[in-house]
N, C-alpha and C positions, 0 to 999 in steps of 0.2 A: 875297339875304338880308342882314339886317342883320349887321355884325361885330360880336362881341360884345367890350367890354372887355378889356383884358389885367389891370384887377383882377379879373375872375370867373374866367377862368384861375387865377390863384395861389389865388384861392380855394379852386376845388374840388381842385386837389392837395394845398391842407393838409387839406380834409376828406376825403381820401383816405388822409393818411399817420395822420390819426387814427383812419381806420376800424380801417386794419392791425395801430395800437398795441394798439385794444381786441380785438382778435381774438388779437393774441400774448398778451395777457395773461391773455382767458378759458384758449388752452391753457396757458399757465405755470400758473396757477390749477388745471387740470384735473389737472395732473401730480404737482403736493404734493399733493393731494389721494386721487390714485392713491397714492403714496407712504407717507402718512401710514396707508390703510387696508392697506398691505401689512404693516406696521411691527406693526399690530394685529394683524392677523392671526395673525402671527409669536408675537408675545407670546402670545396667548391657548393658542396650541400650545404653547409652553414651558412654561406654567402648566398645562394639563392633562398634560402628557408629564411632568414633574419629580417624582421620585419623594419621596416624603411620609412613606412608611408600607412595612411591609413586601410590603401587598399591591401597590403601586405600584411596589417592585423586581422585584418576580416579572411585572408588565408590561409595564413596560419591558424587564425580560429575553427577554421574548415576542416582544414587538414588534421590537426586535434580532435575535432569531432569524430573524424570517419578513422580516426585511427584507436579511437576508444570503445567505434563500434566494432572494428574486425578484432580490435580484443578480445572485448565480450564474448563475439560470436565463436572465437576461438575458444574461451573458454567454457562457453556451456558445450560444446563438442567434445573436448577434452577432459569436462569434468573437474574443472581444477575450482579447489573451496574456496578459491579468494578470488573469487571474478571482480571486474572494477567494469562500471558503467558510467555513462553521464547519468546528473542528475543528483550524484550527492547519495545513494542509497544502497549501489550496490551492495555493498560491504555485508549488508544485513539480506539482501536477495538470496544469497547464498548460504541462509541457516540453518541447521539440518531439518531435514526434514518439506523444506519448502523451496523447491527447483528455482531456477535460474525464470526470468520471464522477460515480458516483453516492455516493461518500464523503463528498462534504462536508456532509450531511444528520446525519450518524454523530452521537452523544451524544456528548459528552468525558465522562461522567462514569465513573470508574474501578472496575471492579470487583475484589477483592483475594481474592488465593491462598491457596488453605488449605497450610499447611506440609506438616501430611500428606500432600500431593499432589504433592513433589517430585522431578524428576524422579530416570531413572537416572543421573546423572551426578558425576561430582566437581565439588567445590567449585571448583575453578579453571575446568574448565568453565560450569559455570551460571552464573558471575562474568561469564565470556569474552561468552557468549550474550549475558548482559543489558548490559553493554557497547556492544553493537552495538544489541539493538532499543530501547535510551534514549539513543540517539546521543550518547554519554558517549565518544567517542575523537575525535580530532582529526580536521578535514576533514568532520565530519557536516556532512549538509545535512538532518536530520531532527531533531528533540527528544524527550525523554520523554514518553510518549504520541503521539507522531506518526507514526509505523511503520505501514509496511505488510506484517503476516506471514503466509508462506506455510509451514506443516510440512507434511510427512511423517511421519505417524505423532504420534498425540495424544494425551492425558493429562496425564503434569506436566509437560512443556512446554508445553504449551497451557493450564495453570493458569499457570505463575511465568511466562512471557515474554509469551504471547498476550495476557495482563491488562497487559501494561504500553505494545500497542500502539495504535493507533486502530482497524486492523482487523485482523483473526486468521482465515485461512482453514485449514482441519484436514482431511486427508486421511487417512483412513482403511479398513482392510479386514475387520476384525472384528467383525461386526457384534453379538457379544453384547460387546465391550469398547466400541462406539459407544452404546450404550445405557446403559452404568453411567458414561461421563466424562458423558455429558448430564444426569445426575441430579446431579451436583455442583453446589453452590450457586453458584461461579464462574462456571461454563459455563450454567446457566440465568441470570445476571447480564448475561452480555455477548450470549447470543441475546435477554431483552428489549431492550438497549439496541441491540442491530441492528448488534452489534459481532462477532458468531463466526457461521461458518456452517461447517458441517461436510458434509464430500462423502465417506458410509458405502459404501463400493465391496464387494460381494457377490463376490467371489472361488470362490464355489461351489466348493471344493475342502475338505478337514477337515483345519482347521492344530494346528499346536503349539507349543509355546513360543516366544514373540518374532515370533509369526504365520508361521513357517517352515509350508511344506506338509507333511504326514504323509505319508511315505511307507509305514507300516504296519510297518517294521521295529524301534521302539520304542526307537531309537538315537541319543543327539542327537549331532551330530557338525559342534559348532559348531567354527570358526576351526581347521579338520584338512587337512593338508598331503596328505594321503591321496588316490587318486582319489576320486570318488563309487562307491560302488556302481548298478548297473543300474536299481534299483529306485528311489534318489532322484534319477538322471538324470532319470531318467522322470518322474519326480512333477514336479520343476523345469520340466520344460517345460510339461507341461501347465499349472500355476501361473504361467508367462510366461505363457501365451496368456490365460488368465485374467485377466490383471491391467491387460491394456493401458485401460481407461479409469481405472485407478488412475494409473498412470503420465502418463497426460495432463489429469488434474484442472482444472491451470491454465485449459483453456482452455474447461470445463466454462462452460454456459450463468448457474448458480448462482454461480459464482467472476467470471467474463468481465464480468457485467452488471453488476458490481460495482466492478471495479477493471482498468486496461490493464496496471498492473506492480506490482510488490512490491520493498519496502526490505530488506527480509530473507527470507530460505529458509531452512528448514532439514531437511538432508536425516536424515531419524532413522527411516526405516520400512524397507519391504522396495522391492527393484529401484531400489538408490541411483542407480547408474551411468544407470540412463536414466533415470528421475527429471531428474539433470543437465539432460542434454538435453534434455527436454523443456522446463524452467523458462527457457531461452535466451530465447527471444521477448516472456519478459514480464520483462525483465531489464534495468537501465542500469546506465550506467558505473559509477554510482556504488554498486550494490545491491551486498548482502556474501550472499555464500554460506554456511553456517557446517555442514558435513559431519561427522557424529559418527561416533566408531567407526571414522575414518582413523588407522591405526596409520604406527608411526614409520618404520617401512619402506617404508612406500605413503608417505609426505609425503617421505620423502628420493628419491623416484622425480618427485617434479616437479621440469618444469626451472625455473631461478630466471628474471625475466624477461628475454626477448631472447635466451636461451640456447639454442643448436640442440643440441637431443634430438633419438635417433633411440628415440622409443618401443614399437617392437620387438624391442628389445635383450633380447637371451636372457643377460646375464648380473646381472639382477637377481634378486633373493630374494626374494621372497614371503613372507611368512608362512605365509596361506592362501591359497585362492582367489580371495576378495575382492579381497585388496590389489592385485594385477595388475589387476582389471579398475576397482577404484576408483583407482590413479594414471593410466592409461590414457586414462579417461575425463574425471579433472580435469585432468591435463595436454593434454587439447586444448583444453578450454573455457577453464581459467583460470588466472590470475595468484593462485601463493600468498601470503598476507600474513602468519599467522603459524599455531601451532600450538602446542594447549597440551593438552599429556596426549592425548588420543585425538579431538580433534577440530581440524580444518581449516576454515581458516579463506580464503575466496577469494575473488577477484573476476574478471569477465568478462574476457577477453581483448580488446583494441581492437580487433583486426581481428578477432574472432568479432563484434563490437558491431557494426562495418561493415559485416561481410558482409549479418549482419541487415537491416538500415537498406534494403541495395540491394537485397534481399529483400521489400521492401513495393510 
């Protein structure tokens, strides 16, 4: 065959390297163009998202909301450590050890205590309380409104502290007193907003003052150094055996599917001392205990921390009954922080915290 020129060679390589120019330059072309309609896009979404008017904050309020919730829910799926929820808590939802839950859906919006409604306690008490569940003391890892609380025993405490946290669970055994805190404008405030849930435990037994069992002898025989008589031995025990899903509330289906731990406790009903024990597991380092009706006898009975007690020492004093079996029980479980007028004030012990942990 004929050899062809070596100008038609150089030829066809420059109309090769022109073909490749025009081809790079339809996709550079391609790409502003991509760019330009993203650019739009963008804008046109700013301009319908950008609040205008008041009905356009209440939209964008909306639309924030539900897009915090397919966060969340993204992230408890995906497992990621730093889930964010409404409500102000996530942050802490996600610490090891304690899964993702169904709190961060909660309303922030706050509902307020009727005065009339407060509790029994002293003013340096109820001071002390709200302290802690507005994380108003140093080293909080929680804010006002951020709490997570767990009582014993409901009414004004669950009006002045339970309204000041995000969620308030209320343990209860009186069922015709579970029926009159419910009717209070507070407590029907925070069950609409899906903030209180209340766990009314039937004790089948006929109580009397401060939910004590009747023994039928018409005697009260609060804080008495005295043996029991026969008759309210009796009554007491069967009132224990009664009472055990009061005592284990925490890990009630109603309470459980709700929250894995709580910021605060407060033990103010009946069978304090197991109460305690029970609240361990859903308890961190950080949670505060806060034990009403620890008299000063029973707090000078805890050891201070790291100090070896021998907690069966027969030469303490007692006041009543109580105190023996309420220092007893909080010096296994905790470390005292402080104590003001008649209530105690605690936190976990590390190695009860560990044991726990090795316990899963």
């Amino acid at each position: 065959r004929r050899a062809r020129p070596a100008t038609w060679h150089s030829e066809a390589r420059g109309a090769m390297r022109d073909a490749g120019a025009l081809k790079g330059a339809s996709r550079s072309r391609r790409g502003v163009v991509g760019v330009l309609l993203l650019v739009g896009v963008v804008v046109a979404a700013a301009a319908l998202l950008g609040p205008s008017d008041a009905s356009d904050d209440d939209a964008s309020t909306s639309s924030g909301v539900t897009l915090a919730k397919g966060a969340a829910a993204w992230a408890r799926a995906t497992e990621r450590p730093d889930a964010t929820s409404t409500g102000g808590v996530s942050g802490r939802s996600s610490d090891p050890g304690f899964p993702s839950d169904a709190v961060g859906s909660l309303a922030s919006t706050r509902c307020v205590a009727d005065p009339a409604h407060a509790p029994k306690m002293t003013e340096r008490e109820m001071a002390t309380v709200l302290k802690y569940v507005s994380g108003s003391f140093v080293g909080a890892t929680w804010r006002d409104g951020e709490a997570r609380y767990l009582e014993w025993g409901g009414g004004g405490s669950t009006s002045v502290f339970g309204t000041r946290a995000l969620l308030t669970h209320t343990v209860e055994h009186n069922k015709e007193w579970c029926r009159v805190i419910s009717e209070w404008p507070e407590m029907r405030c925070m069950e609409k907003r899906q903030k209180w849930r209340l766990f009314c435990h039937d004790a089948n037994v006929v109580l009397k003052k401060w939910g004590y069992p009747d023994d039928g002898s018409g005697v009260e025989r609060y804080r008495s150094r005295k043996p029991k008589p026969d008759s309210e031995a009796k009554a007491d025990l069967i009132f224990a055996e009664h009472m055990r899903a009061y005592v284990q509330a925490p890990g009630k289906d109603q309470f459980a599917n709700v929250t894995s731990y709580y910021d605060v406790v407060l033990l103010d009903g009946r069978m304090r001392s197991a109460c305690a024990w029970s609240v361990v597991p859903f308890l961190k380092p950080d949670s505060v205990v806060l034990w009403h009706d620890f008299g000063k006898k029973a707090w000078r009975n805890i050891p201070l921390k790291n100090e070896a007690v021998v907690l069966d020492s027969k030469t303490r004093e007692p006041t009543w009954h109580g105190d023996r079996l309420y220092s007893k029980a909080a010096g296994r479980l905790f470390d005292g922080i402080e104590h003001v007028d008649n209530l105690a004030v605690f936190r976990l012990k590390p190695a009860v915290w560990q044991q726990t942990r090795w316990l899963e």
